[in-house]
C-alpha positions as a printed NumPy array, in Angstrom:
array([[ 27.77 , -47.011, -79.381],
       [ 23.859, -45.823, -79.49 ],
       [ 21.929, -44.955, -76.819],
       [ 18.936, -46.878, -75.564],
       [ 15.8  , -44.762, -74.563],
       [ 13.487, -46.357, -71.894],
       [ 10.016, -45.822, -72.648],
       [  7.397, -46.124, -69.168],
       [  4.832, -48.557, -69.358],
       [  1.391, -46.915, -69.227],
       [ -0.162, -47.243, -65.722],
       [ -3.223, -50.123, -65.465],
       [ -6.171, -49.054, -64.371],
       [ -6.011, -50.065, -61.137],
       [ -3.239, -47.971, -60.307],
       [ -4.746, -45.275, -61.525],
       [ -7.672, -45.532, -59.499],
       [ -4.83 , -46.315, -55.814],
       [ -3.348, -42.841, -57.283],
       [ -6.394, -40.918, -57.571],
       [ -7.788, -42.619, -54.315],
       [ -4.818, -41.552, -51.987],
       [ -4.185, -38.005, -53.686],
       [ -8.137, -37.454, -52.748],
       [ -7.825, -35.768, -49.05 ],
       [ -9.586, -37.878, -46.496],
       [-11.699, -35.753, -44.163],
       [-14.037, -36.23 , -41.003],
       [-16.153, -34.11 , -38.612],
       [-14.562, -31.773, -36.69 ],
       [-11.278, -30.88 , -39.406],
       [-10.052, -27.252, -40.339],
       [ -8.805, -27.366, -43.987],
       [ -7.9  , -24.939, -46.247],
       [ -9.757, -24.292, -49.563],
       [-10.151, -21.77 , -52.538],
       [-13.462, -20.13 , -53.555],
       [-14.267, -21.514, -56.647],
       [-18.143, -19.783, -56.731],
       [-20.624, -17.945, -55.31 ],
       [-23.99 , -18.666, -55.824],
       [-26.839, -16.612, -53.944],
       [-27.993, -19.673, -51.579],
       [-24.139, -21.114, -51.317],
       [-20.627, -20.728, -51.686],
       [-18.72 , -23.758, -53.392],
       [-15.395, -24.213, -52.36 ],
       [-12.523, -27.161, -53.661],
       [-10.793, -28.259, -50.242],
       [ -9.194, -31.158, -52.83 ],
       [-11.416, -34.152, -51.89 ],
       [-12.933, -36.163, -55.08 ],
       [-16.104, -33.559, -54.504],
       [-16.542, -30.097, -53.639],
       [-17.478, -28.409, -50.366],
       [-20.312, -25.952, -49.81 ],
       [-21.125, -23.503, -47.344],
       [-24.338, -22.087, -46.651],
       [-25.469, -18.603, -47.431],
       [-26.609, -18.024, -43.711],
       [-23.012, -18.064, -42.685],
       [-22.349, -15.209, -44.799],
       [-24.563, -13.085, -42.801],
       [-25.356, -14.477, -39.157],
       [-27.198, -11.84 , -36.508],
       [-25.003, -10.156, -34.136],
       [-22.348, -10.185, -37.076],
       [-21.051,  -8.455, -39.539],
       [-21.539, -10.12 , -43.268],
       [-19.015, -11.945, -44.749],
       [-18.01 , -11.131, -48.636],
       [-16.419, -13.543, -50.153],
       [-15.062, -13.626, -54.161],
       [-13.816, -16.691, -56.216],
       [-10.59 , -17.166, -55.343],
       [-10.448, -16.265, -51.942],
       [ -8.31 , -18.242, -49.516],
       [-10.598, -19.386, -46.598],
       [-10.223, -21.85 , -43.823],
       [-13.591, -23.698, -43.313],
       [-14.581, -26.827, -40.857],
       [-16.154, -29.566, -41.548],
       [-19.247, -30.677, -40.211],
       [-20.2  , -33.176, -42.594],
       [-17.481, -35.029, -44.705],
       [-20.279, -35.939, -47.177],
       [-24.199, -35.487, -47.475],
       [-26.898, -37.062, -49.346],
       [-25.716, -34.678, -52.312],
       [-22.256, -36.443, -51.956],
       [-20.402, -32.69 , -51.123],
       [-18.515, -31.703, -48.276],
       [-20.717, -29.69 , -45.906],
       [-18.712, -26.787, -44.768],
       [-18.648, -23.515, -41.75 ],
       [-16.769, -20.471, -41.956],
       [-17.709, -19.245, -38.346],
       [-17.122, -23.069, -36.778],
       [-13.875, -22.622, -38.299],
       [-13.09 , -19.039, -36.956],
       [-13.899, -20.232, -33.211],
       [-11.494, -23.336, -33.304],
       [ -8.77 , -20.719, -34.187],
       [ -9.662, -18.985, -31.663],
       [ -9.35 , -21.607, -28.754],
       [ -6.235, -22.906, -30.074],
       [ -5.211, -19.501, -29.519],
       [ -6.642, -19.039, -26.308],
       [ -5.143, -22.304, -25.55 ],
       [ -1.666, -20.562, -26.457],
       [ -1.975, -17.499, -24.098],
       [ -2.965, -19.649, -21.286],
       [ -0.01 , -22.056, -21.784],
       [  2.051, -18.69 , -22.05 ],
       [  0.631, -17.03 , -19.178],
       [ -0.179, -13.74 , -21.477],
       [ -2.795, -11.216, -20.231],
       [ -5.368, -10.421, -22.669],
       [ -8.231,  -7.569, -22.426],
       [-11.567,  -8.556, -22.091],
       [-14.81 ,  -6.765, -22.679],
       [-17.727,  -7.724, -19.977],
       [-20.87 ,  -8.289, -21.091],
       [-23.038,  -8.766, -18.215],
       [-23.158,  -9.875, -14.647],
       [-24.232, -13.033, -13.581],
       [-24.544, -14.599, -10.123],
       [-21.21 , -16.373,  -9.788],
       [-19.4  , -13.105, -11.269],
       [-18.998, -11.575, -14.724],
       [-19.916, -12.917, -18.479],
       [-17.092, -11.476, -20.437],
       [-16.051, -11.254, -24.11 ],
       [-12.35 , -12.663, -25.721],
       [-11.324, -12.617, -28.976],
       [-15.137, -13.543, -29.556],
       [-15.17 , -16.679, -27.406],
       [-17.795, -16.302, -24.185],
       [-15.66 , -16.354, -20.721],
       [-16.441, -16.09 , -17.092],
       [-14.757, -14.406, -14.345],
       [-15.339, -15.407, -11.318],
       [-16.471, -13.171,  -8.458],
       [-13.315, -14.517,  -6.27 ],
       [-11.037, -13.367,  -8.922],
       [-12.458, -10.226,  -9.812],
       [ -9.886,  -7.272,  -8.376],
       [ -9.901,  -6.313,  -4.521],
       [-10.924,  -2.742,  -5.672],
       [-13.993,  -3.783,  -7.121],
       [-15.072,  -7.055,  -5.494],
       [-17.744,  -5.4  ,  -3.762],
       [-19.697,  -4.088,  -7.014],
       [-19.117,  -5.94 ,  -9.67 ],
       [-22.025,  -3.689, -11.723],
       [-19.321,  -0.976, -12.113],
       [-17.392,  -3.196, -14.671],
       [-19.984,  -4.018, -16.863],
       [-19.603,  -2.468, -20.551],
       [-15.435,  -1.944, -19.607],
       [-12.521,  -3.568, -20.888],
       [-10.235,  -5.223, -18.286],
       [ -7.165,  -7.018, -18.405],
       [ -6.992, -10.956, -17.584],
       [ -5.302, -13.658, -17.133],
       [ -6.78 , -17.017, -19.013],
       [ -6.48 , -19.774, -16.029],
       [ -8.604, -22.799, -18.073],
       [ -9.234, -23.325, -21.558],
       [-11.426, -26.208, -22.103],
       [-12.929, -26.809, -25.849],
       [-14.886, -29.95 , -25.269],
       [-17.37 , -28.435, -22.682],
       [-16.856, -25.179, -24.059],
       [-15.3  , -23.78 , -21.082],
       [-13.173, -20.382, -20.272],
       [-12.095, -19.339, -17.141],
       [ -9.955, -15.701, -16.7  ],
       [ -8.886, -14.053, -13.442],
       [ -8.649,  -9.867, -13.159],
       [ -6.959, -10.625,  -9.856],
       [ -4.37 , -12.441, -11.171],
       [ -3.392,  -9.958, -14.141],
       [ -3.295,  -7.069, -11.634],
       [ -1.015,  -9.029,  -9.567],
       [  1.47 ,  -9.888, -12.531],
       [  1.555,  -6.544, -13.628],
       [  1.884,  -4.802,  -9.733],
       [  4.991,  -7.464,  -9.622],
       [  6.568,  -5.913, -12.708],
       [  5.633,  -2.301, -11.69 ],
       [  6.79 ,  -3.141,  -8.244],
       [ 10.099,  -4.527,  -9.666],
       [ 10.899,  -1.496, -12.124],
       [  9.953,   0.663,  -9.398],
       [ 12.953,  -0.599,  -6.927],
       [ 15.122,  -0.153,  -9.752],
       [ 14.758,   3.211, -10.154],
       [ 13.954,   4.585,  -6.733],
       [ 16.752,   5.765,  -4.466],
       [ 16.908,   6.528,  -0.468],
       [ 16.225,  10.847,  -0.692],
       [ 13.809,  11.014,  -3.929],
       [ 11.004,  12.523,  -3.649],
       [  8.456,  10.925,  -5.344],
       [  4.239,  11.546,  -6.06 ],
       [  1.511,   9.087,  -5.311],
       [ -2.141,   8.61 ,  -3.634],
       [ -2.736,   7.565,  -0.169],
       [ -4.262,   4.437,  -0.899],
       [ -5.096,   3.217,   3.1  ],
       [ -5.253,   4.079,   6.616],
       [ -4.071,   1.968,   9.622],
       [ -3.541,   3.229,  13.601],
       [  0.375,   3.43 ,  12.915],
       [  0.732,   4.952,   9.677],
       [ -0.815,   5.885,   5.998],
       [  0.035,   3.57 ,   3.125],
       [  0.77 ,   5.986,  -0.257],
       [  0.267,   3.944,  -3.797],
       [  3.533,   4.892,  -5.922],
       [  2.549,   2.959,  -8.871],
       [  3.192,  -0.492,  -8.856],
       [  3.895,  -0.68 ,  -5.024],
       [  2.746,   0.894,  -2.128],
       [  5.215,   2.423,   0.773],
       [  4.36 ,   3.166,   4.256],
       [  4.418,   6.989,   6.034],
       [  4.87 ,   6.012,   9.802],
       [  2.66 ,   8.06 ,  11.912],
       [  6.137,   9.219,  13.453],
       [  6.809,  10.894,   9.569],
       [  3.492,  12.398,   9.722],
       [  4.749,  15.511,  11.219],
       [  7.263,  17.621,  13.836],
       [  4.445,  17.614,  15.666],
       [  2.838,  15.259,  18.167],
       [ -0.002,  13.227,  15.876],
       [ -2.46 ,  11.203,  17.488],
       [ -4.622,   9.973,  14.858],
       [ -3.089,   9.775,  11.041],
       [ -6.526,  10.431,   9.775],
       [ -6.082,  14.235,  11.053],
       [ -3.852,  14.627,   8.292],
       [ -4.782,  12.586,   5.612],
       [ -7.509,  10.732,   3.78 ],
       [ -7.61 ,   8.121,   1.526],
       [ -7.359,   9.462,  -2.097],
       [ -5.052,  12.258,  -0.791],
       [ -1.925,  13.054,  -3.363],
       [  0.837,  13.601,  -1.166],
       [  4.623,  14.267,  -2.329],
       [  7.129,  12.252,   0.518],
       [ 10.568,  11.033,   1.014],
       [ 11.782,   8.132,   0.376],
       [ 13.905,   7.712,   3.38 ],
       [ 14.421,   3.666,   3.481],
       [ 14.039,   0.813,   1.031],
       [ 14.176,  -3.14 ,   1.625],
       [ 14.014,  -5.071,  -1.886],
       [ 13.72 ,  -8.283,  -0.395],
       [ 10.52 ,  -7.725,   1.459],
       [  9.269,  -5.22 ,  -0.902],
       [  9.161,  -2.102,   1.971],
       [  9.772,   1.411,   0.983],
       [  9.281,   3.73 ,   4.022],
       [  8.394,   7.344,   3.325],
       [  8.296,  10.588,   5.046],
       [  6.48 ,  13.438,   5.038],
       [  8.107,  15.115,   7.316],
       [ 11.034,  15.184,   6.37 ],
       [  9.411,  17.849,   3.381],
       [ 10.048,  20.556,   5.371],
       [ 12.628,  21.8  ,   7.975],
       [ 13.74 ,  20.579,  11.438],
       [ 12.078,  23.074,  14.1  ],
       [ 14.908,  21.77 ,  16.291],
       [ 17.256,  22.411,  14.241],
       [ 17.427,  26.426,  15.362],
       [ 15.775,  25.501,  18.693],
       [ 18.371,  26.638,  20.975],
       [ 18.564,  29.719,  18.963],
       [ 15.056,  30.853,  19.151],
       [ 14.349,  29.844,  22.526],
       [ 17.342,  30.75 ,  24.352],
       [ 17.265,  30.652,  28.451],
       [ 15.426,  32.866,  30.315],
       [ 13.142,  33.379,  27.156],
       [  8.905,  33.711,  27.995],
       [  7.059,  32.133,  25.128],
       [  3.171,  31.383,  24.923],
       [  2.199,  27.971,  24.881],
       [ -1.04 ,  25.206,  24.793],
       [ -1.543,  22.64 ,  26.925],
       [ -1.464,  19.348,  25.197],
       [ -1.087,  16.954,  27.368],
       [ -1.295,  16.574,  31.413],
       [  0.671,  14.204,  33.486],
       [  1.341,  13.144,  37.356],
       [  4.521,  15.045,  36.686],
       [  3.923,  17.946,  34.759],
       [  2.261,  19.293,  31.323],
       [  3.014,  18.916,  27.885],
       [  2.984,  22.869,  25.875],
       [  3.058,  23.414,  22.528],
       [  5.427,  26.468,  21.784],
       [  5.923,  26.299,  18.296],
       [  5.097,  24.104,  14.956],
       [  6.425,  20.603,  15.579],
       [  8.001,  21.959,  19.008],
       [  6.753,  20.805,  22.311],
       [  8.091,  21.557,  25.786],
       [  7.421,  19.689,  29.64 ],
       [  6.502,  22.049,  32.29 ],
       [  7.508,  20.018,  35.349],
       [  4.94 ,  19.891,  38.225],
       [  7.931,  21.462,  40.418],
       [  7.834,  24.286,  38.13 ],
       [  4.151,  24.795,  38.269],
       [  4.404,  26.954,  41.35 ],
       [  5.98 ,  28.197,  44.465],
       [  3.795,  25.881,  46.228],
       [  3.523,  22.636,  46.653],
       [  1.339,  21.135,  43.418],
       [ -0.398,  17.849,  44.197],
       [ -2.381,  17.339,  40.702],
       [ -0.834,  18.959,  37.264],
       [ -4.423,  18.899,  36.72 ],
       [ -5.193,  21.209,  39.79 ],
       [ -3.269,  24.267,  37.543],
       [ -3.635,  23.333,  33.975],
       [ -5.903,  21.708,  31.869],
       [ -5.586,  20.525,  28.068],
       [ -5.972,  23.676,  25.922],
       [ -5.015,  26.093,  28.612],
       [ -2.638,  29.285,  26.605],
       [ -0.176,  30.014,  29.713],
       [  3.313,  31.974,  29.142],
       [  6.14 ,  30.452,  30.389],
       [  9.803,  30.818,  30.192],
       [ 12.246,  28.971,  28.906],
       [ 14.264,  26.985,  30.844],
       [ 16.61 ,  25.262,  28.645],
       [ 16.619,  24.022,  25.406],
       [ 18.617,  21.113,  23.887],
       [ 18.887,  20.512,  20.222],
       [ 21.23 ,  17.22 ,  20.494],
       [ 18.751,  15.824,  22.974],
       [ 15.436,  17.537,  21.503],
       [ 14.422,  18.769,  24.917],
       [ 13.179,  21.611,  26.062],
       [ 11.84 ,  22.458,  29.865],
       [  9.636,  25.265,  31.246],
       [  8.698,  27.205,  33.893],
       [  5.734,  28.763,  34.875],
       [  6.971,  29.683,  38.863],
       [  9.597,  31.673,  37.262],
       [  7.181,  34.331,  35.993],
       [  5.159,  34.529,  39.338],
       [  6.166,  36.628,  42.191],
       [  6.962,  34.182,  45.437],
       [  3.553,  32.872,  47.601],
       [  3.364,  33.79 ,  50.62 ],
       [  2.966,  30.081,  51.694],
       [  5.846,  29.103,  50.191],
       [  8.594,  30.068,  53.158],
       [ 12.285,  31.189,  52.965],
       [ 13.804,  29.659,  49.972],
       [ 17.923,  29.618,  50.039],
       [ 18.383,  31.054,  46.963],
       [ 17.201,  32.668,  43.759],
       [ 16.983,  31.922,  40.143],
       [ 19.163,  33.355,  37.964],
       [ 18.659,  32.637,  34.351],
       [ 21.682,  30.709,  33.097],
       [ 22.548,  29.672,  36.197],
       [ 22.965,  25.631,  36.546],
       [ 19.262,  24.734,  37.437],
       [ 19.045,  21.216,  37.622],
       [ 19.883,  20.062,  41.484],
       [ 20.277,  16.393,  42.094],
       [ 17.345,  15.994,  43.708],
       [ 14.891,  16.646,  41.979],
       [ 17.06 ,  16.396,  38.582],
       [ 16.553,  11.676,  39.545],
       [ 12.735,  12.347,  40.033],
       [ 12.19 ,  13.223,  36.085],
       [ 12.589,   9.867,  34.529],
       [ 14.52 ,   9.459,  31.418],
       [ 12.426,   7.031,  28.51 ],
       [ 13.676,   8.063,  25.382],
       [ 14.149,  11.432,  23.299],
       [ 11.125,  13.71 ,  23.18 ],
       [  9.567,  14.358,  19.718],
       [ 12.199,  12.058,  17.912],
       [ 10.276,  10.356,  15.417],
       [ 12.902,   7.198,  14.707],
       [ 13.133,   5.322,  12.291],
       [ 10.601,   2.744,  13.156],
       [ 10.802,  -0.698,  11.57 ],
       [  7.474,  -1.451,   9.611],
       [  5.77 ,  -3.869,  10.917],
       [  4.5  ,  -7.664,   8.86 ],
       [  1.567,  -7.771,   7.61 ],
       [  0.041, -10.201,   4.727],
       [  0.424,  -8.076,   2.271],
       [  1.682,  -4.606,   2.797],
       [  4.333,  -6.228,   5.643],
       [  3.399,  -3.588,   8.388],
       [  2.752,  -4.122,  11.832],
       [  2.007,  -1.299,  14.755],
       [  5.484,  -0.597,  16.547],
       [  5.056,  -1.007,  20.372],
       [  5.861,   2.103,  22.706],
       [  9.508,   1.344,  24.548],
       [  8.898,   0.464,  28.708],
       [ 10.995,   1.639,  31.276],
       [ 13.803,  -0.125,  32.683],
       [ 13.839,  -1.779,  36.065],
       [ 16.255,   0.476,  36.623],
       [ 14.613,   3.894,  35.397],
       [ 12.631,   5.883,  38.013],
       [  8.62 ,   5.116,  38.173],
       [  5.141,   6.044,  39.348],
       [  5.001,   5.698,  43.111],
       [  1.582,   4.348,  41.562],
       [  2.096,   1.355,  39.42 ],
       [ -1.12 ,   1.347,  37.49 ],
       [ -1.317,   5.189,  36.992],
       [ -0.463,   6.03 ,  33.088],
       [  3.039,   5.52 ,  32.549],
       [  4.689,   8.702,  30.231],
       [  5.685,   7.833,  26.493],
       [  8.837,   7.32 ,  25.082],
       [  8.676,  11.092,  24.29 ],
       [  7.12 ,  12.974,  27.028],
       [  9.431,  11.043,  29.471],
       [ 12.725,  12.429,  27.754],
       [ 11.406,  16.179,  27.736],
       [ 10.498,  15.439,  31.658],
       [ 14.225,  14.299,  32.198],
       [ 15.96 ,  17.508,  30.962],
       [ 13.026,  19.812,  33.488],
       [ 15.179,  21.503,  36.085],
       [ 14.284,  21.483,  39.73 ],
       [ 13.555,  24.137,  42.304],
       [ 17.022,  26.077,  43.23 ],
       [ 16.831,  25.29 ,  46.659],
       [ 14.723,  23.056,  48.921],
       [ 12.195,  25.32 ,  50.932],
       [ 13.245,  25.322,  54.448],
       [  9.684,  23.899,  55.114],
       [ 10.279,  21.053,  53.587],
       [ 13.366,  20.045,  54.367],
       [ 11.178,  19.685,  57.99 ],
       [  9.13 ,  17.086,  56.017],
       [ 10.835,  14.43 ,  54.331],
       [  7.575,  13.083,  52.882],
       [  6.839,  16.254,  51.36 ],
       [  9.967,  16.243,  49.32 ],
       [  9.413,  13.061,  48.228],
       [  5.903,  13.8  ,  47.4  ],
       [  7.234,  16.763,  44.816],
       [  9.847,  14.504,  43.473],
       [  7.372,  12.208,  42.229],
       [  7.514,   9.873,  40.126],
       [ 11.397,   9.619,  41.189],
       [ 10.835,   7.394,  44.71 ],
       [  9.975,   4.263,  43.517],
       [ 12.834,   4.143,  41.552],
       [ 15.227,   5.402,  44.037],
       [ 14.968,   2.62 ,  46.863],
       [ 18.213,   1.446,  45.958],
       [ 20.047,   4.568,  46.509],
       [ 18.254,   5.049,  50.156]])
C-alpha cells in the first residue's frame, strides 16, 4: 500500500505577524538583559538584546571620570539595563554601568542574607561615622558600629581596608549599612572557639596584655582574652598589677584553668618560674640569721622580705626583750634588720622571725625562766592563741574570676575571720589579710613568761594582743 505525505499549509499572515510579535522580547525600565555587540561606532555602541529594534549605548559610558574605559568589540557578550525601552528613534536606550551596579546589590543583597563579611575600603569620614567603598557601591558605617579599639578616632581608618558585616541592603533609596563591630565579633567567636580546642590546662602560650583592672591583667591570646590574677603575678606580695605590667606588654603565661562554657581561661605568670617555698625549709633552717625589709607593719608584728617571693612575720613578742607597745615604735616600712629564723614551714608556707633572739637580754626585762635554744619547741600556749590563724601566708589560690560583661571577671573579696578566730582587742583597727594572718599564726612566743609579768595580768594580755578578744570564752 503507498504512503501518503502530509504537506503543511503555509502560515496566513496573521500568524505570522502573533509569531513574530511574541518571539520579539518585551522590555521596560529598569530590566538587565543580555545582548551581543553587533557595532561600534565612535558616538555609540549598537547592541541586538532580540527586541524587533536594536539597543544603543552611549559613548560616554565607555569612558566615565573616576573610571577606567570600557573596550568593547563586536561580538562581545555584555549585560546592559534598560532605561528606555524605546526613544523617539524607536531603539532601545541602553547602560553598561546601570547594569554593573544592579549586579552588584543583588550581590550585596546575597552576603547580607548570608551573613558573609566583606572588606571595605573607607573613603572619608563623615559626621555620623565613615563613607566606605564595596564592591563599588557607596556604604556607611556607623560611628556605633565602628570597633571598640578605634571608636574614639575614627580619622585613623580613613584610606584602610576593614572587614564588615553588611546589616541593610536597600536598592530603592539606595541604602547600605555595614558594621566593623559586628565582623570583629564573628570572627573573635571563631578564634575564640578554635582557640579552646586547642589549648590545654599546662601550655604555655604568647600574647599581649591587652587591659588592666585592680585584681588582675587581662593578656589577648588571639581570639580570646584570659585573665592573670594579681595572685599569679608573682611569689611575691603585689600590690598594684601595674608594677609589673603595662598594657601592650608580651608576656609568655600558664594556662593553669579553662571554663568553655563561660569562655574563662585563667593564666599564670607565676607559675614560669620556681616555687621559693619549695626549698624553704632547706635554706632557712632554724636558728638561721638572714637580712630582711620591712614591708609591712601591723598591731602584731612586721612583715620582712627575706628572699624573692619569700616573706616572713616578725611577731611583736619577738621584737624585743621588752615589752613592745607599737610594731611601729621599732620598725618602720623599709627598715633592713637581721633576724633569725625561727621556723620555717613549707606545707603551711610560713615562716616566723626573731629579732630578740639576736640581742643580748635588757636590763629591764627581769629574770626570765628559761633560755632559747634553737630547735627547741618554741611556741608556748600562750602566746602560740594570741597569733590568729586567717589563711596560708603568700598562697596565691586559685581564685575564681570574677563576672563581668564581657571579660566575666569580678575582684575576689579578702576572706574575714571567724567568730571564732582570735581578733583586735580594737574592732576598727586594720584587720591582717588572709596572708599576713597565717605567717602571724606559726610566730613562736617568748620561752617563758617574765617573772614581772606574771605580777601583771594585764600586761600579758597586753603582749598577747590581738589574742584577748577572741579568748573570752576560754576565761
Amino acid at each position: 500500500m503507498p504512503q501518503t505525505t502530509t504537506v503543511d499549509e503555509p502560515m496566513t499572515m496573521e500568524e505570522l505577524l502573533n509569531e513574530q510579535e511574541h518571539s520579539i522580547r518585551a522590555l521596560s525600565h529598569g530590566d538587565i538583559v543580555d545582548g551581543i555587540v553587533v557595532r561600534v561606532d565612535p558616538d555609540e555602541v549598537l547592541v541586538d538584546i532580540g527586541a524587533k529594534s536594536e539597543g544603543v549605548i552611549s559613548n560616554r559610558e565607555l569612558a566615565a571620570r573616576g573610571e577606567a574605559p570600557v573596550e568593547l568589540t563586536p561580538g562581545d557578550e555584555v549585560k546592559v539595563y534598560v532605561i528606555e525601552p524605546e526613544n523617539e528613534h524607536g531603539n532601545v536606550v541602553l547602560s553598561l554601568r546601570k547594569a554593573r551596579a544592579e549586579g552588584i546589590w543583588q550581590k550585596a543583597a546575597e552576603k547580607e542574607s548570608e551573613g558573609e563579611i566583606i572588606d571595605a575600603e573607607v573613603r572619608e569620614q563623615n559626621k555620623g561615622g565613615l563613607i566606605v567603598n564595596i564592591m563599588g557601591l557607596r556604604g556607611f558605617l556607623p560611628s556605633s558600629q565602628v570597633a571598640r579599639q578605634y571608636s574614639g578616632n575614627l580619622m585613623e581608618l580613613v584610606g584602610t581596608k576593614i572587614p564588615v558585616k553588611i546589616l541593610e541592603v536597600n536598592r530603592k533609596r539606595n541604602r547600605l549599612i555595614v558594621s566593623q563591630r559586628a565582623a570583629q565579633d564573628e570572627d573573635r567567636a571563631r578564634q575564640r572557639e578554635e582557640l579552646f580546642e586547642k589549648l590545654q590546662v599546662g601550655d604555655l602560650v604568647s600574647g599581649k596584655v591587652s587591659g588592666l583592672t585592680s585584681y588582675g591583667a587581662f593578656v589577648n591570646l588571639g581570639g580570646a582574652d584570659g585573665l592573670i590574677h594579681i595572685s599569679e603575678l608573682s611569689w611575691d606580695r603585689i600590690n598594684n598589677v601595674s608594677d609589673m605590667l603595662a598594657v601592650g606588654d608580651e608576656v609568655q603565661v600558664k594556662v593553669i584553668k579553662l571554663d568553655p562554657e563561660l569562655s574563662r581561661i585563667s593564666l599564670s605568670l607565676r607559675q614560669m618560674s620556681a616555687d621559693p617555698w619549695d626549698t624553704i625549709e632547706d635554706r632557712f633552717p632554724q636558728g638561721k640569721p638572714v637580712e630582711g625589709i620591712v614591708t609591712k607593719t601591723k598591731k602584731y608584728g612586721a612583715f620582712l622580705q627575706i628572699a624573692d617571693g619569700v616573706e616572713g612575720l616578725l611577731h611583736i613578742s619577738e621584737l624585743s626583750w621588752d615589752h613592745v607597745e607599737r610594731t611601729e615604735d621599732v620598725l618602720k616600712v623599709g627598715d633592713k634588720v637581721t633576724v633569725m629564723v625561727l621556723n620555717a614551714d613549707k606545707v603551711r608556707r610560713r615562716i616566723s622571725l626573731s629579732l630578740r633572739q639576736l640581742q643580748g637580754r635588757g636590763a629591764g626585762s627581769g629574770d626570765v625562766g628559761e633560755e632559747y635554744y634553737p630547735g627547741a619547741d618554741y611556741e608556748p600556749a600562750q602566746v602560740r592563741d594570741a597569733v590568729p590563724e586567717l589563711g596560708d601566708l603568700e598562697t596565691g589560690g586559685d581564685a575564681e574570676e570574677p563576672e563581668s560583661d564581657e571579660r566575666a571577671v569580678e575582684e575576689p573579696t579578702a576572706e574575714e575571720p571567724t567568730a571564732e578566730e582570735p581578733t583586735a582587742e580594737e574592732p576598727t583597727a586594720e584587720e591582717p589579710t588572709a596572708e599576713e594572718a597565717t605567717a602571724a599564726a606559726s610566730a613562736p612566743a617568748p620561752a617563758a613568761v617574765p617573772a614581772a609579768a606574771a605580777e601583771e595580768p594585764e600586761a600579758v594580755h597586753e603582749q598577747a594582743e590581738p589574742a584577748a578578744a577572741g579568748h573570752e570564752d576560754a576565761e
